[in-house]
N, C-alpha and C positions, 0 to 999 in steps of 0.2 A: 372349448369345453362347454357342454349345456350341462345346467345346474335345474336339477328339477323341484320344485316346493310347494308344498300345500298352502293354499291363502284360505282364510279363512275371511270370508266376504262379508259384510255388515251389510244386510240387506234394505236396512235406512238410507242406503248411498245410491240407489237402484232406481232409473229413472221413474220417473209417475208412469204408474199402471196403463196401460188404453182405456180400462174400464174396472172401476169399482164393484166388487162382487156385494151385495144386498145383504144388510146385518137385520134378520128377523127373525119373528118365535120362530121357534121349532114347528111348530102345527101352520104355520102358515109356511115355511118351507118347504114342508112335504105336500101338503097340496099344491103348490105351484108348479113344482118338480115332477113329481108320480102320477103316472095314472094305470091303471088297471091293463094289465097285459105287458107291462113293462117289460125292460129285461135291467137287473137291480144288479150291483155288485155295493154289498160293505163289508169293507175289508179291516186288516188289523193284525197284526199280529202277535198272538199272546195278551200285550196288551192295547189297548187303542182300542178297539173293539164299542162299536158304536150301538151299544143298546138301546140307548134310550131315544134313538132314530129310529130302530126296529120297532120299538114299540109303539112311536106315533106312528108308524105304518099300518101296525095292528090296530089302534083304536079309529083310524080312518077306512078301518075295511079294505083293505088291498086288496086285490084279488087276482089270479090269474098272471102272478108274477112267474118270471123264470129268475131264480137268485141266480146269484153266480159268487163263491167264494172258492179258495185255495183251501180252507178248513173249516168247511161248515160244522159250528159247535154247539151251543145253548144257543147262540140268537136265530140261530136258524130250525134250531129244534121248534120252538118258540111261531117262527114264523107260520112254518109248515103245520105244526097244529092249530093252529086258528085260521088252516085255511086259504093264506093267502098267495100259495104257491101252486102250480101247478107242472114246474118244471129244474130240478138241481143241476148246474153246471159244476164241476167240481171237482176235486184232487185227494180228499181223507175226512169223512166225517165220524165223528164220536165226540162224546165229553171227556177232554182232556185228563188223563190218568184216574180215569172213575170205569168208564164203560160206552156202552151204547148210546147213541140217541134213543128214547124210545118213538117220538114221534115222528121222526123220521122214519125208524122199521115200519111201525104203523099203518103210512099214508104210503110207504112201499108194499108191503106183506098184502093189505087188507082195504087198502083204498082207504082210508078213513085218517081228518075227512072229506082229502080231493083223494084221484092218484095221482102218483107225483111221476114224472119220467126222469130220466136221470141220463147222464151226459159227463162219463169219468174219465180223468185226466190225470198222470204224474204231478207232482207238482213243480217240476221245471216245464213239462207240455203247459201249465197255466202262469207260469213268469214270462213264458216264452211269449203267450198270447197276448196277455197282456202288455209287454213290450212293444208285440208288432202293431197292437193297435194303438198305443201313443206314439209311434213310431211314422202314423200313418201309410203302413205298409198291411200288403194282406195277407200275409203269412211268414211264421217265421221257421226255422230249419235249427234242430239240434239233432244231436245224438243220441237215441233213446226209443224205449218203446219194444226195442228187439226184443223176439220171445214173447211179447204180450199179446194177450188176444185183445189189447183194449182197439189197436189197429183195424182188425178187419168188423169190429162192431164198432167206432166211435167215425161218423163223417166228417169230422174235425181237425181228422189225422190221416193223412196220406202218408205212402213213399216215394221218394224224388231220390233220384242220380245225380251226385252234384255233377256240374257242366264242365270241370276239372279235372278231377282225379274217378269219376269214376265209382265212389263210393256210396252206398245205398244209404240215404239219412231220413229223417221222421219231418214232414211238416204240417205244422197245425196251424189252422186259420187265427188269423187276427181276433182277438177279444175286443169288443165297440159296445160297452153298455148303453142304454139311454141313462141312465142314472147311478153315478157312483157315490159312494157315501160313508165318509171318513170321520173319527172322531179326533182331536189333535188337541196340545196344550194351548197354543195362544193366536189367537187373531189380530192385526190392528184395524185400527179402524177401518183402512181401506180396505180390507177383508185376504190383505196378503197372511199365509199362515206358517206357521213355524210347529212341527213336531218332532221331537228325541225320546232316545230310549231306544229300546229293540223296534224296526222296524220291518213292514213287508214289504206288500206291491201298491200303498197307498199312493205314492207318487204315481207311478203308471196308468193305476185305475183309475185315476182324476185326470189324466193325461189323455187315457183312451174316451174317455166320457164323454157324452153328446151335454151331458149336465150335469152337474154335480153341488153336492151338499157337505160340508164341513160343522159336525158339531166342535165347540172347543170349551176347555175349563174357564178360560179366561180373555177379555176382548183387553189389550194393553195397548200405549202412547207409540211404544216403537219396541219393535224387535229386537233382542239383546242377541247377538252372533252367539251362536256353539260349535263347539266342534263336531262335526260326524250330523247335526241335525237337518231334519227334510227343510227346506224351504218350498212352499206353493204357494206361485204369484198371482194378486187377485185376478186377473185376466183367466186363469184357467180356473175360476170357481164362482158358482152365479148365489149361492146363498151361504151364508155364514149367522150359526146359532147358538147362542150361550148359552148351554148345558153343562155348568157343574157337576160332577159324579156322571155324566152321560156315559162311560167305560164300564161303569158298576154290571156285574159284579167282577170282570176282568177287569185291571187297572191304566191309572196314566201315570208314569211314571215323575216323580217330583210331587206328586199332588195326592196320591191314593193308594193302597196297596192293594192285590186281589183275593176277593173273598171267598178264600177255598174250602169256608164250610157252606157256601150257598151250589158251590159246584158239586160234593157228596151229596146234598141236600136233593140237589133238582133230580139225582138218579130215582130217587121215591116220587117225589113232587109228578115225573112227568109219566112213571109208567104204568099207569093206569087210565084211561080219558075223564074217568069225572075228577079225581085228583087235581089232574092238568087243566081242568076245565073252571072250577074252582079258585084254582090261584093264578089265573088268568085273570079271571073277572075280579079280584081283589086285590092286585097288586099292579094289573097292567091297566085295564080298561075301566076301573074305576077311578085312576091315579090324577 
């Protein structure tokens, strides 16, 4: 008889890394990492949500990025009106139980003030992608799609016959950012990182990543095991930044709650361009 059991692994038992991932500010992260034309994924779900990444992006002038999220929300709203996008990869955008992006409609509707192109996805077609590309595969195959027009307008998205049965199934190209970028509870020192709570495709996205940046709440001695929590080992992350409240105004879980009067808030805040333009400059880029 096999007896099956979850272990719960103490990632302090885990041999020494091959290479230490680099503990530095935040603004010297993202310059080392980003450059203009990039293709960006930061990801999160619910909570984790790496603002205060987005926002060194923003006051280094980014420009000409292609994001890539599963649920482009406020950071991305954020992003695209200041410009720094010029292309959405993506599966459901709006402000979580409020409404629209309005800067997103925007720089869609009205060109303002790039245009933006857009490139939409279920969001299992972007688990899936994400998968194949830390998977190091180039594409992967699910069930879905059928009845959508996103097929014959998305080139991301083929149909294939599986070589078995015969059955017509959806595949989407591999997701391979140059740049993914997580915010997580605790780093150690050797830049292995540990995040819990509800989580998304942060493990993946840092998996498929040509480079990648982890902000955290806290840099600690050693990892304390959890159950259910991500573990990413410093080998697969080349910079690690201490950004306390970096989640704000989504949260991290143990440490913050989410500030869901700043989410009603941003529906004024951003639908109008001098509004938005205004609390930009006094909250992000003067910070």
């Amino acid at each position: 008889m096999f007896v099956l059991s979850t272990v719960v692994r103490d990632p302090n038992t885990l041999p020494p890394a091959r290479r230490s991932a680099v503990i530095a500010p935040l603004d010297v992260a993202v310059t080392a990492l980003v450059r203009d034309g990039d293709t960006i994924a930061l990801e999160g779900f619910t909570h984790l949500i790496p603002f205060a990444a987005a926002h060194e992006l923003i006051r280094q002038r980014r420009r000409r990025l292609t994001l890539v999220r599963m649920t482009p929300d406020v950071i991305y709203d954020q992003l695209i009106g200041m410009g720094c996008a010029r292309r959405l990869v993506f599966s459901w955008g709006g402000n979580p139980g409020i409404g629209s992006l309005h800067r997103f409609r925007d720089a869609v509707e009205h060109g303002w003030p790039e245009p933006l192109e857009l490139e939409e996805h279920s969001h299992a077609g972007m688990a899936n992608r994400y998968a194949a590309g830390a998977s190091g595969l180039p594409f992967a195959v699910l069930r879905g799609y059928a009845g959508s027009d996103l097929v014959g307008q998305t080139e991301s998205i083929r149909s294939i016959a599986c070589p078995f049965t015969g059955e017509s199934l959806a595949a989407v190209s591999a997701l391979n950012p140059d740049v993914a970028v997580i915010h997580a509870q605790h780093a150690d020192t050797r830049g292995n990182v540990q995040l819990w709570g509800i989580s998304g495709v942060q493990k993946e996205a840092v998996l498929a990543a040509r480079r990648s940046l982890v902000t955290v709440e806290e840099l600690v001695d050693r990892l304390e095991p959890r159950p259910g929590a991500v573990f990413l080992p410093a080998w697969a992350i080349d910079y690690v930044s201490v950004v306390p409240g970096g989640a704000h105004p989504s949260y991290a879980h143990g440490y913050s709650e989410r500030d869901n009067d700043f989410y009603l808030a941003w529906d004024g805040i951003s639908r109008e361009r001098e509004a938005f333009c205004e609390w930009m400059e006094a909250n992000v880029l003067a910070a």
